[in-house]
PASEBA-1860 file (N, C-alpha, C; in nm, 3 decimals):
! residues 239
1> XXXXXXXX> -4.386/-0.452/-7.470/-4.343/-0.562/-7.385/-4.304/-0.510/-7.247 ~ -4.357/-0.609/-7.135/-4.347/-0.512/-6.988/-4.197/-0.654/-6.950 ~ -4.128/-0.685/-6.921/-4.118/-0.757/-6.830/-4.042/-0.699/-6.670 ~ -4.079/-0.730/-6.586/-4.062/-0.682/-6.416/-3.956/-0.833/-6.368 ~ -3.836/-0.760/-6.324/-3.746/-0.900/-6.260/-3.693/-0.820/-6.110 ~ -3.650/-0.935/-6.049/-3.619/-0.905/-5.934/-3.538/-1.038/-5.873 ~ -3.411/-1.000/-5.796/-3.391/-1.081/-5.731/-3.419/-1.133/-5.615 ~ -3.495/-1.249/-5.585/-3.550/-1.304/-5.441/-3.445/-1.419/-5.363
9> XXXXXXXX> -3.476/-1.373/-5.265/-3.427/-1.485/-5.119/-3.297/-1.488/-5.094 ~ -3.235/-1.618/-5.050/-3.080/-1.600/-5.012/-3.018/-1.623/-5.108 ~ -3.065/-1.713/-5.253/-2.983/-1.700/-5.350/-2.983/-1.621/-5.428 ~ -3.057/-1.478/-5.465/-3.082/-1.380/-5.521/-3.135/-1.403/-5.669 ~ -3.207/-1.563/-5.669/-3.283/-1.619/-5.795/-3.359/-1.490/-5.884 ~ -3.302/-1.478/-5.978/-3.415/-1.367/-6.030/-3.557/-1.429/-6.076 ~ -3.643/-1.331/-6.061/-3.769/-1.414/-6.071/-3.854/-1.301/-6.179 ~ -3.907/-1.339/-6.304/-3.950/-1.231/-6.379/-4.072/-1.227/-6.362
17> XXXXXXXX> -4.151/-1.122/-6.460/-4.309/-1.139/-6.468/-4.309/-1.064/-6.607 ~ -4.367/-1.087/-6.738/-4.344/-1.116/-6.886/-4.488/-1.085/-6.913 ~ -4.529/-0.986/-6.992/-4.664/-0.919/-7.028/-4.632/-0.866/-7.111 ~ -4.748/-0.867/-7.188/-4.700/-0.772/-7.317/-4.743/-0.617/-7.315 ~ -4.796/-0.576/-7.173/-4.816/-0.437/-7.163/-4.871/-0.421/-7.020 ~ -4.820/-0.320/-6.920/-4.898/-0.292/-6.843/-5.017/-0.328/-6.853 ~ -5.047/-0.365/-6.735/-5.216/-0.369/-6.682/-5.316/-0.485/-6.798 ~ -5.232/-0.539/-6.819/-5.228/-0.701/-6.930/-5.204/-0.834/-6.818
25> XXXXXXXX> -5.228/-0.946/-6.922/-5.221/-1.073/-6.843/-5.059/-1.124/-6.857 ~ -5.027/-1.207/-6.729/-4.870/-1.176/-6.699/-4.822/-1.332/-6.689 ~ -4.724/-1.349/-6.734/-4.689/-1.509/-6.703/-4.540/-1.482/-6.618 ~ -4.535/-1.544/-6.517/-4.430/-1.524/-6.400/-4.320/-1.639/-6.400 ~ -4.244/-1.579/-6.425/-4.092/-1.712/-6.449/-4.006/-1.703/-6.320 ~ -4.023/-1.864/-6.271/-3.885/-1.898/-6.170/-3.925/-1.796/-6.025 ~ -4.044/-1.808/-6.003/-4.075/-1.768/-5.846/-4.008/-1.857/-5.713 ~ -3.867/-1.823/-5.697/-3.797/-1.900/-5.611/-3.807/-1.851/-5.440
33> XXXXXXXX> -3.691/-1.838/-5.412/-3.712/-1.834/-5.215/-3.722/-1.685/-5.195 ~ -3.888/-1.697/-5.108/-3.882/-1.558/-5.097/-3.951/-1.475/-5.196 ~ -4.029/-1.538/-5.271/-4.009/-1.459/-5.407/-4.154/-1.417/-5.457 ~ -4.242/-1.444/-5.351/-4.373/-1.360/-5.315/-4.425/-1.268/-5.260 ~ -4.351/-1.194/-5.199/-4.386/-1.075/-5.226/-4.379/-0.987/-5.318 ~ -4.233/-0.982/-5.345/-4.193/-0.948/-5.501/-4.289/-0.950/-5.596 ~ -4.351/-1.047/-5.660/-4.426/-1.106/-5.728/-4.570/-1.048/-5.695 ~ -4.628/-1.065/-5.626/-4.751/-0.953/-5.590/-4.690/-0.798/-5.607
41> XXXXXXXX> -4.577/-0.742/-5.526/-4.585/-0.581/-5.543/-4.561/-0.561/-5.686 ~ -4.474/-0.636/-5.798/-4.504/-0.634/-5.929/-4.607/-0.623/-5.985 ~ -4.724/-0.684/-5.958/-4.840/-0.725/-6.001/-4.933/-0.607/-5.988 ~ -4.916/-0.580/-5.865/-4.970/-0.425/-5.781/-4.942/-0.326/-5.877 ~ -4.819/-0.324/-5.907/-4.712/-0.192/-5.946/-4.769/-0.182/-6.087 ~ -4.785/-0.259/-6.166/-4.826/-0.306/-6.288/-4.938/-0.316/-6.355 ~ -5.026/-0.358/-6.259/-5.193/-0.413/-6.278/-5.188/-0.536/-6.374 ~ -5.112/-0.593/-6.341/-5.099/-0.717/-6.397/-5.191/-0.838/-6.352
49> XXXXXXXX> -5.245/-0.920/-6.469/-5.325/-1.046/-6.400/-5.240/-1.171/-6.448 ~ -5.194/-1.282/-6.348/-5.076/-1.370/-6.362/-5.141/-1.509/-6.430 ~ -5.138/-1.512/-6.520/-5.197/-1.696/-6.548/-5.143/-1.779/-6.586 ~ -4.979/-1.763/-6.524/-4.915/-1.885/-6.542/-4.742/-1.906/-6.462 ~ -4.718/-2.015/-6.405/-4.602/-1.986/-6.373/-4.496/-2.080/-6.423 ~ -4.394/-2.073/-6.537/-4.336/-2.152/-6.587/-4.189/-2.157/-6.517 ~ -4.109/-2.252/-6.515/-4.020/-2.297/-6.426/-3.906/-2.395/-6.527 ~ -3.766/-2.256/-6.534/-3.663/-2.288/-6.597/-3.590/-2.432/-6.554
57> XXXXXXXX> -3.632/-2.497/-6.404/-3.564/-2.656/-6.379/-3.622/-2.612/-6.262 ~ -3.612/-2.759/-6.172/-3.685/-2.757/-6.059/-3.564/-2.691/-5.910 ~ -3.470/-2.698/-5.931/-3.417/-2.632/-5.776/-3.486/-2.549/-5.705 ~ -3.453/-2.578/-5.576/-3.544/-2.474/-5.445/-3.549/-2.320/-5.515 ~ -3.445/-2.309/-5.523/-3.411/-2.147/-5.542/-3.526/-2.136/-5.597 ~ -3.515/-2.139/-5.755/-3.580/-2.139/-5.871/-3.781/-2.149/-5.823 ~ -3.778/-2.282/-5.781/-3.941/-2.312/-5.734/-3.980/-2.263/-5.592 ~ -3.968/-2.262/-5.518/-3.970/-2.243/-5.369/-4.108/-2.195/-5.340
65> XXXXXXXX> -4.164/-2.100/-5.426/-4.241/-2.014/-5.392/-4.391/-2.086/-5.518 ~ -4.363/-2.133/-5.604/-4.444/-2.170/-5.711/-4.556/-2.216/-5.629 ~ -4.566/-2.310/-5.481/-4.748/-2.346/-5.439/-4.777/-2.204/-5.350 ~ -4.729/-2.066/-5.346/-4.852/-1.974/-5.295/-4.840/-1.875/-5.391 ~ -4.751/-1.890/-5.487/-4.768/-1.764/-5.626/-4.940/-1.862/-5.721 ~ -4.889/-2.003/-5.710/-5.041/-2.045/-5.797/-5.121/-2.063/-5.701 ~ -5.122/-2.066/-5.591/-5.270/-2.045/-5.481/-5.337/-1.953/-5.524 ~ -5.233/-1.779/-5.485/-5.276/-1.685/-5.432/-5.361/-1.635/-5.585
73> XXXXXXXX> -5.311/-1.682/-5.673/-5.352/-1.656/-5.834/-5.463/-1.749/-5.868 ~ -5.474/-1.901/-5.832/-5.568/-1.967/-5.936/-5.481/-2.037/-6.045 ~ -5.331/-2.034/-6.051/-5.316/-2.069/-6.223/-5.187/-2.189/-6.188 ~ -5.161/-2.245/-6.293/-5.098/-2.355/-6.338/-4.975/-2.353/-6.287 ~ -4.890/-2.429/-6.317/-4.745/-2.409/-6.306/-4.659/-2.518/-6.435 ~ -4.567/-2.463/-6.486/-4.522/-2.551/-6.582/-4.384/-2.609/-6.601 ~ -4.336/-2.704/-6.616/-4.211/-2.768/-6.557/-4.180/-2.894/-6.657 ~ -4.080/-2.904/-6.676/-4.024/-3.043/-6.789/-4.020/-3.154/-6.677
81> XXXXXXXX> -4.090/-3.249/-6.706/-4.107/-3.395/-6.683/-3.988/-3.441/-6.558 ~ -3.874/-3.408/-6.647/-3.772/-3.488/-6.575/-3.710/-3.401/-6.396 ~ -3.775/-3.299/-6.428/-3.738/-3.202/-6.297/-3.855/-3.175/-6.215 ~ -3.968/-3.286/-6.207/-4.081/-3.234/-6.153/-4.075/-3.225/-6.051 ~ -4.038/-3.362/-5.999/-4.028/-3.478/-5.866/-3.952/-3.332/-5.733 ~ -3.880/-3.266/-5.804/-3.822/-3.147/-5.742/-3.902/-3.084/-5.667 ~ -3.989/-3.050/-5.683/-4.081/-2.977/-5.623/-4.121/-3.009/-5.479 ~ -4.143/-3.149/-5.459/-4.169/-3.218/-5.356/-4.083/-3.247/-5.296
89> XXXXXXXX> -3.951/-3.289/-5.364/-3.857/-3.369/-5.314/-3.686/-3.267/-5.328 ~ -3.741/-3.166/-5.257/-3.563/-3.075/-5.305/-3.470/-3.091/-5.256 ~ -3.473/-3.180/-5.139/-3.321/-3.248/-5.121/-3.293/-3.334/-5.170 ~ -3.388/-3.434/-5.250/-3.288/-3.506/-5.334/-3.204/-3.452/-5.454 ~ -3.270/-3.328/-5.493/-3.211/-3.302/-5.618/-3.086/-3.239/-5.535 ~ -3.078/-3.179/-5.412/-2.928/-3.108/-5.386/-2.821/-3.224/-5.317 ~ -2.840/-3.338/-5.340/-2.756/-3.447/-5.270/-2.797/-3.476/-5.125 ~ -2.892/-3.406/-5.069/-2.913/-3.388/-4.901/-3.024/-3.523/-4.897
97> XXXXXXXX> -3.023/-3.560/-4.755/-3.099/-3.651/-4.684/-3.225/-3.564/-4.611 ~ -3.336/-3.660/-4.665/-3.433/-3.616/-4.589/-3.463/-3.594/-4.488 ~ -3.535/-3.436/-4.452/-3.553/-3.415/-4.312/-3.411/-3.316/-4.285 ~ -3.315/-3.350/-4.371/-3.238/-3.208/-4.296/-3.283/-3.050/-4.296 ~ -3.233/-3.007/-4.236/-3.314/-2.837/-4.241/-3.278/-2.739/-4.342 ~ -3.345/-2.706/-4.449/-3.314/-2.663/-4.574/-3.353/-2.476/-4.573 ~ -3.324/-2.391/-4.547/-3.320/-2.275/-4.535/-3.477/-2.267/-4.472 ~ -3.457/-2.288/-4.333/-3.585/-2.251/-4.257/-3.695/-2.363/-4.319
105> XXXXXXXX> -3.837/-2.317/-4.248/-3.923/-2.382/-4.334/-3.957/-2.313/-4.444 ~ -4.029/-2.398/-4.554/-4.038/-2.368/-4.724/-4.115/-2.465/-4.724 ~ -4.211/-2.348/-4.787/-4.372/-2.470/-4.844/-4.317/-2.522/-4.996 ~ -4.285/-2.681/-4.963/-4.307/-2.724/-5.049/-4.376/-2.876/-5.156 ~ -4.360/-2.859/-5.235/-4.519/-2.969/-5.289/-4.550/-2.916/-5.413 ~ -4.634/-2.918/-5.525/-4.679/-2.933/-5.641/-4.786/-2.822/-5.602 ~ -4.826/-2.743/-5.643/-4.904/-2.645/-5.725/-5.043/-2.736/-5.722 ~ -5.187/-2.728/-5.729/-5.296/-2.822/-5.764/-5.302/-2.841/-5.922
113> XXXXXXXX> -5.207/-2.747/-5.984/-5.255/-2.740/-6.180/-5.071/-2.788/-6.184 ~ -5.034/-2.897/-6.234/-4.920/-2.858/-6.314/-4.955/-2.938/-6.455 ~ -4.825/-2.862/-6.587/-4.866/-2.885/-6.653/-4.671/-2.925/-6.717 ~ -4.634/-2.993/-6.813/-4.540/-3.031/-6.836/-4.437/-2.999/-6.993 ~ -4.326/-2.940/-6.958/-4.289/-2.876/-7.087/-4.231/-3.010/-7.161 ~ -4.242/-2.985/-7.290/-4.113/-3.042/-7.384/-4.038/-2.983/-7.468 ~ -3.972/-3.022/-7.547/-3.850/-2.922/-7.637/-3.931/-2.891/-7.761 ~ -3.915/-2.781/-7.772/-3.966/-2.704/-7.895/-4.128/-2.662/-7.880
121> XXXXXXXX> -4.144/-2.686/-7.806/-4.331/-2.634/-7.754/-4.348/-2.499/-7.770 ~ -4.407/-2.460/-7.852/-4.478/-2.305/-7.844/-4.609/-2.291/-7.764 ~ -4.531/-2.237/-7.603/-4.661/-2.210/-7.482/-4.700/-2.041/-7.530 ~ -4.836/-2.031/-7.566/-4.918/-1.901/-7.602/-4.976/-1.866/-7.449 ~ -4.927/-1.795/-7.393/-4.963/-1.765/-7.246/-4.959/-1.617/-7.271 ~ -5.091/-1.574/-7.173/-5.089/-1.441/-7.154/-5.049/-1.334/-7.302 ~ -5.066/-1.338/-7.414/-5.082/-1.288/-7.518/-4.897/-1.310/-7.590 ~ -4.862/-1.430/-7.488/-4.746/-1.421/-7.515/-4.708/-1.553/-7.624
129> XXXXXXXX> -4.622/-1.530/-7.695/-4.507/-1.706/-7.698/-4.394/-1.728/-7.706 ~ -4.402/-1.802/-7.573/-4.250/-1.867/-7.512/-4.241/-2.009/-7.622 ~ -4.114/-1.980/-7.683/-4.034/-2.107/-7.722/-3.982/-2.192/-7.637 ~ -3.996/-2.301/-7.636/-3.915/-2.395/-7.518/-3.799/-2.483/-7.574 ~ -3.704/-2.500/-7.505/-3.574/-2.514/-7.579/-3.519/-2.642/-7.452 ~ -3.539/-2.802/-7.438/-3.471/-2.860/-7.347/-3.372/-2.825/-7.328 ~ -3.286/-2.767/-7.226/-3.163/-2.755/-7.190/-3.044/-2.819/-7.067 ~ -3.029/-2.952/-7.099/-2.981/-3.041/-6.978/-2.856/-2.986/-6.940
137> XXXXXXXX> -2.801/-3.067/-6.835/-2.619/-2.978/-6.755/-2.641/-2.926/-6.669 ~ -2.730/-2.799/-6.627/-2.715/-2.820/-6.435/-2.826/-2.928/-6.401 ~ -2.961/-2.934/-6.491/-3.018/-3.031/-6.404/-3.045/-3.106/-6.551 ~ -3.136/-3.253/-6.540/-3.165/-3.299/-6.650/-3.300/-3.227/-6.680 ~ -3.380/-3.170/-6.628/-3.478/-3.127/-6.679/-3.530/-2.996/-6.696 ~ -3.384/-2.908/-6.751/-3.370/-2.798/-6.779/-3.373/-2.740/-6.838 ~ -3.454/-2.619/-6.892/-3.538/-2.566/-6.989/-3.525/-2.392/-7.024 ~ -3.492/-2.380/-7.125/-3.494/-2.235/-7.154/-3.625/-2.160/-7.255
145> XXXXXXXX> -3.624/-2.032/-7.239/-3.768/-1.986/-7.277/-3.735/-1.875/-7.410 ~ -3.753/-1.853/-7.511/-3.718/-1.764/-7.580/-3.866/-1.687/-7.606 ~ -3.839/-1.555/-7.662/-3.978/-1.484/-7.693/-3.871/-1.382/-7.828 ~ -3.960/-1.417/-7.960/-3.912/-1.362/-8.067/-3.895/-1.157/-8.072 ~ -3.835/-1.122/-8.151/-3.848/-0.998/-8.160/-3.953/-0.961/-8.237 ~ -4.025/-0.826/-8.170/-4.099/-0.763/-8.208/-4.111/-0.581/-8.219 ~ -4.120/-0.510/-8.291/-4.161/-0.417/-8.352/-3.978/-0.384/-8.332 ~ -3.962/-0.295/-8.212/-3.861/-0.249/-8.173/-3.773/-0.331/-8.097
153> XXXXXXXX> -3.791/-0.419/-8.020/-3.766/-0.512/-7.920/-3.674/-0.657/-7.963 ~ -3.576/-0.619/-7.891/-3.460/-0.796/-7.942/-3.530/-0.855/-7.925 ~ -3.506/-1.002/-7.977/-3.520/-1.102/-7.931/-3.487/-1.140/-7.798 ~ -3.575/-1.169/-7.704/-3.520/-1.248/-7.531/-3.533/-1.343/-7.507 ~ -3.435/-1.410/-7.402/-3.398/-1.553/-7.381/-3.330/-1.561/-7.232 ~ -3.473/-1.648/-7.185/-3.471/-1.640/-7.070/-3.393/-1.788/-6.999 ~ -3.244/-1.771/-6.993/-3.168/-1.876/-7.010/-3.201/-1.949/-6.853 ~ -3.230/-1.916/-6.756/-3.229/-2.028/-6.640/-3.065/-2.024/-6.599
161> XXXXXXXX> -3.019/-2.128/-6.553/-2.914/-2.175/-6.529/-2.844/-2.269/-6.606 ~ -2.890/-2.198/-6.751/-2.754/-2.247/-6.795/-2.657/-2.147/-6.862 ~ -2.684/-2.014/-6.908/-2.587/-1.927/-6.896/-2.625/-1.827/-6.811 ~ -2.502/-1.803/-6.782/-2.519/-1.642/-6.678/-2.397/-1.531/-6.788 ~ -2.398/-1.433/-6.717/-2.312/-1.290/-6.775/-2.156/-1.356/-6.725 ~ -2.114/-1.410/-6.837/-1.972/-1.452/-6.814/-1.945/-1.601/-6.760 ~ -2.021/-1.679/-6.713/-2.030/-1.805/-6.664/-2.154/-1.887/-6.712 ~ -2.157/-1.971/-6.666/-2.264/-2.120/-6.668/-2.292/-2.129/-6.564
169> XXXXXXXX> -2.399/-2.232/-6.554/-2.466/-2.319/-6.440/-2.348/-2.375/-6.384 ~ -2.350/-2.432/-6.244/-2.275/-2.568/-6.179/-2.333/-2.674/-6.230 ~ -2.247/-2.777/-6.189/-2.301/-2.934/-6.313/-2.287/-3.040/-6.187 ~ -2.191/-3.006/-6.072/-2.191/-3.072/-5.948/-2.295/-3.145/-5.871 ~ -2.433/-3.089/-5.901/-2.558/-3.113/-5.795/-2.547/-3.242/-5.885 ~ -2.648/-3.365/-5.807/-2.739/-3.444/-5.908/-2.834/-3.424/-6.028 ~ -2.788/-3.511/-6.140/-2.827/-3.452/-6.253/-2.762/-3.373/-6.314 ~ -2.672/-3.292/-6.261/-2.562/-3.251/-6.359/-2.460/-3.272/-6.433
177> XXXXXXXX> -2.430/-3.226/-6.596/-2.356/-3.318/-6.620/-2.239/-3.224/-6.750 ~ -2.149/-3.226/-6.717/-2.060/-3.082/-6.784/-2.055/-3.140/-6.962 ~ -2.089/-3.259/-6.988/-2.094/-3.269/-7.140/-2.211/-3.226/-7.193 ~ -2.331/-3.272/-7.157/-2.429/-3.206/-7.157/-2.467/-3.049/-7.148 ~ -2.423/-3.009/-7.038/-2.437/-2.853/-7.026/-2.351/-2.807/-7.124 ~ -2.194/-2.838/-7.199/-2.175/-2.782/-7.320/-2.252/-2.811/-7.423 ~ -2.281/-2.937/-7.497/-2.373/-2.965/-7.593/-2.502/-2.846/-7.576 ~ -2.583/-2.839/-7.457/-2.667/-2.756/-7.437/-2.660/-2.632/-7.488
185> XXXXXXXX> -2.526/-2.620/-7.418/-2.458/-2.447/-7.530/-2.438/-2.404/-7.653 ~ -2.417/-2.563/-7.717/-2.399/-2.580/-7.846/-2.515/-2.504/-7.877 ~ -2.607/-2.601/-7.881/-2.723/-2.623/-7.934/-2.812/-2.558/-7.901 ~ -2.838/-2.466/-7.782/-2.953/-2.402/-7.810/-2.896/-2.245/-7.784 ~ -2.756/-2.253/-7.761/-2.737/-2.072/-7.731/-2.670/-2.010/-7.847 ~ -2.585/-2.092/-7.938/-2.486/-2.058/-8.049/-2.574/-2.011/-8.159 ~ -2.690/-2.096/-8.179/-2.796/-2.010/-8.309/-2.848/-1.902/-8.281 ~ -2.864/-1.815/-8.144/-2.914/-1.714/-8.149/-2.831/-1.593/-8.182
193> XXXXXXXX> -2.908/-1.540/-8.256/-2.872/-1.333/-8.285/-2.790/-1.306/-8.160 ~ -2.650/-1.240/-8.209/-2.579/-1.128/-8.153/-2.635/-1.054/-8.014 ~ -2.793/-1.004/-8.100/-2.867/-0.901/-8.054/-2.966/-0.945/-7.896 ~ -2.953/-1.086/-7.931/-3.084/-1.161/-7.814/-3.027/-1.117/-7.689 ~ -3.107/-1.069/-7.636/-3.098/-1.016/-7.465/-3.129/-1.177/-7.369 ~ -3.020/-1.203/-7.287/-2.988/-1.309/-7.200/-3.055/-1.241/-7.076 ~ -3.182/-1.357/-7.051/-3.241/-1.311/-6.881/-3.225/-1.384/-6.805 ~ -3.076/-1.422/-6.721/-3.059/-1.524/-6.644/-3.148/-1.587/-6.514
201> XXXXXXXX> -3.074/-1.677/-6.481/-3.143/-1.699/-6.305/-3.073/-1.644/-6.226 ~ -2.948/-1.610/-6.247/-2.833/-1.512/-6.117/-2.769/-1.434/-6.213 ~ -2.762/-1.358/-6.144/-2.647/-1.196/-6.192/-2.706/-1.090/-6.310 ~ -2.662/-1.052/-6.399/-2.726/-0.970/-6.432/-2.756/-0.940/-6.580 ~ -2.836/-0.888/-6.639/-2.825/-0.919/-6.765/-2.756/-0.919/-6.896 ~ -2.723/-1.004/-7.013/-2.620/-0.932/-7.118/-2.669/-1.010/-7.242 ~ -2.574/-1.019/-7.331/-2.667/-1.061/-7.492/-2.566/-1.195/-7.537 ~ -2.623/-1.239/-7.635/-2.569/-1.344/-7.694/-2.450/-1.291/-7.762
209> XXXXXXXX> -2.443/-1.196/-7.770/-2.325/-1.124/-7.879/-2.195/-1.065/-7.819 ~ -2.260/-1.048/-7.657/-2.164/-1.044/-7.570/-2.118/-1.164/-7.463 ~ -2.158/-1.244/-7.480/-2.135/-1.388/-7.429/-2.019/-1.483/-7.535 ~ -2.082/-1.435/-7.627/-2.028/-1.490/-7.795/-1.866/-1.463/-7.765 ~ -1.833/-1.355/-7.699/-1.739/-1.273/-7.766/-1.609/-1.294/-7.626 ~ -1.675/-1.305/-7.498/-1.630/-1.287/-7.416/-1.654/-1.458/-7.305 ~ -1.753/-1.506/-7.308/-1.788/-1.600/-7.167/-1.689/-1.734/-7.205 ~ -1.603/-1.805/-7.149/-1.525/-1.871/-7.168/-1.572/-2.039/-7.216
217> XXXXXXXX> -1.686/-2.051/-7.140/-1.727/-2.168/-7.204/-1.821/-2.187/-7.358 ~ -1.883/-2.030/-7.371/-1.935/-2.038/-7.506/-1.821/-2.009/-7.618 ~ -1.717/-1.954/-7.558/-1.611/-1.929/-7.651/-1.550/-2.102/-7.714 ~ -1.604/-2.195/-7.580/-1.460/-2.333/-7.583/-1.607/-2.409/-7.678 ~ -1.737/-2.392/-7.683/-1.835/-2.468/-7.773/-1.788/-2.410/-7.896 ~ -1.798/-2.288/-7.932/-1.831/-2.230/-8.039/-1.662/-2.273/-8.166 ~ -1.566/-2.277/-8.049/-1.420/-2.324/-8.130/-1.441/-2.473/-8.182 ~ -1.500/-2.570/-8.061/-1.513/-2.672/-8.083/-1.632/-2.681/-8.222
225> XXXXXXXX> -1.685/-2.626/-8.270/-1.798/-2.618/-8.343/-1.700/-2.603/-8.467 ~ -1.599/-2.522/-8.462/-1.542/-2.471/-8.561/-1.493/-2.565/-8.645 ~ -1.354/-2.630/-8.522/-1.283/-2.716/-8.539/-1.260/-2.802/-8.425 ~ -1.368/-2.941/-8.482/-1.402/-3.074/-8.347/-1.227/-3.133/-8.298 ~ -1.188/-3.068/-8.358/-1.053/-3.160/-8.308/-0.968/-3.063/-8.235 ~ -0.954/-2.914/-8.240/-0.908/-2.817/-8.170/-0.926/-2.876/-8.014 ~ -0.801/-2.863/-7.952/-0.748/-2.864/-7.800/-0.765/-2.691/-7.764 ~ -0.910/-2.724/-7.713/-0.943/-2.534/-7.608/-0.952/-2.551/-7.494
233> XXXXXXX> -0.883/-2.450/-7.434/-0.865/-2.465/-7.305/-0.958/-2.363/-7.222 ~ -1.053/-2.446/-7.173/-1.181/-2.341/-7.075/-1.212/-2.402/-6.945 ~ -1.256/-2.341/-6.837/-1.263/-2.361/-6.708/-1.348/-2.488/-6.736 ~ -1.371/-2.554/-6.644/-1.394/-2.746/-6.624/-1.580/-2.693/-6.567 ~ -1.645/-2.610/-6.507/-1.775/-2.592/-6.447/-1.806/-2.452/-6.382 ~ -1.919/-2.425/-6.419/-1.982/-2.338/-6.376/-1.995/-2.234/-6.234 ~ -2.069/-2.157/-6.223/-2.107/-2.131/-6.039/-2.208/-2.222/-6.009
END
């Protein structure tokens, strides 16, 4: 298993590229601002061929870059239903009025191929398979990617923005919504292995077993799971 991450642009979006071996076919996650060059010198570095770009929710950060990563490639782009409109339209999703000036100019618009996730979809890309896991709370159409363990290799889980190393998503933007983003936690981060390696959208990487043990809002799901009537006391939202 190759995967290549990097953080791009002013929000330091990490942006991966997921192969199952050098100089193999590559599926590229969350090409946000800035986040093409990166993405080619990976490719370079690698000999990687890209045929797909899947997209943890639609924010600038996150997409920014998705219409010249699928130009410059030829390939698709993939996105849950409810976060498409993002692409085209990224100040509505950040509360802003159209036409204000959004970090310089940024090509943005739809990809010519998109294609649309739902919950529980097994996408076979690039010799790969991503599990898809709906994950609503920073946005409604927010999506996490798992890839099972193999030979030697944890299980990985490529959470987006909804966990980070010690924190969550923000729930503030439009579409966010802090009951949701816990339920979300419930439900798609509490069943995984100890062992699963967490590949966020910001900061840096850590495991379910250390999130489990330590991140304050999976600590306030996992009590509540215990005992629904327990009064836990955990921070109110995310970064």
């Amino acid at each position: 298993m190759l995967i290549a991450g990097f953080p791009a642009g002013a929000w330091g979006t990490n942006c991966y590229l997921v192969a199952p071996a050098a100089g193999e076919e590559c599926v590229i996650i969350d090409p946000g601002h800035q986040a093409a060059p990166g993405v080619e010198e990976a490719v370079r570095k690698h000999r990687l061929k890209p045929v797909a770009v899947v997209l943890t929710h639609g924010h600038i950060d996150h997409v920014a870059s998705v219409v010249p990563v699928c130009g410059a490639h030829g390939v698709p782009a993939w996105i849950h239903p409810e976060d498409r409109y993002m692409m085209s339209d990224p100040e509505k999703a950040l509360g802003r009025s159209i036409g204000m000036p959004l970090m310089g100019e940024l090509t943005v618009g739809e990809p010519d191929d998109v294609h649309e996730l739902t919950d529980g979809t097994r996408l076979e890309l690039a010799g790969l398979e991503l599990t898809v896991a709906h994950a609503p709370g920073h946005t409604r159409g927010s999506v996490t990617f798992g890839l099972p363990e193999a030979a030697d290799i944890p299980p990985v889980f490529f959470s987006g923005d909804l966990l980070f190393a010690g924190s969550i998503g923000r729930t503030d933007l439009p579409g966010g919504d802090m009951a949701e983003m816990l339920d979300s936690l419930a439900r798609v981060c509490l069943p995984l292995d100890d062992s699963t390696v967490v590949l966020s959208g910001h900061g840096p990487q850590t495991t379910i077993g250390q999130e489990r043990a330590t991140n304050p809002y999976l600590r306030q799901v996992a009590a509540s799971r215990r005992d629904p009537g327990a009064d836990v006391d955990a921070p109110r939202r995310g970064m």
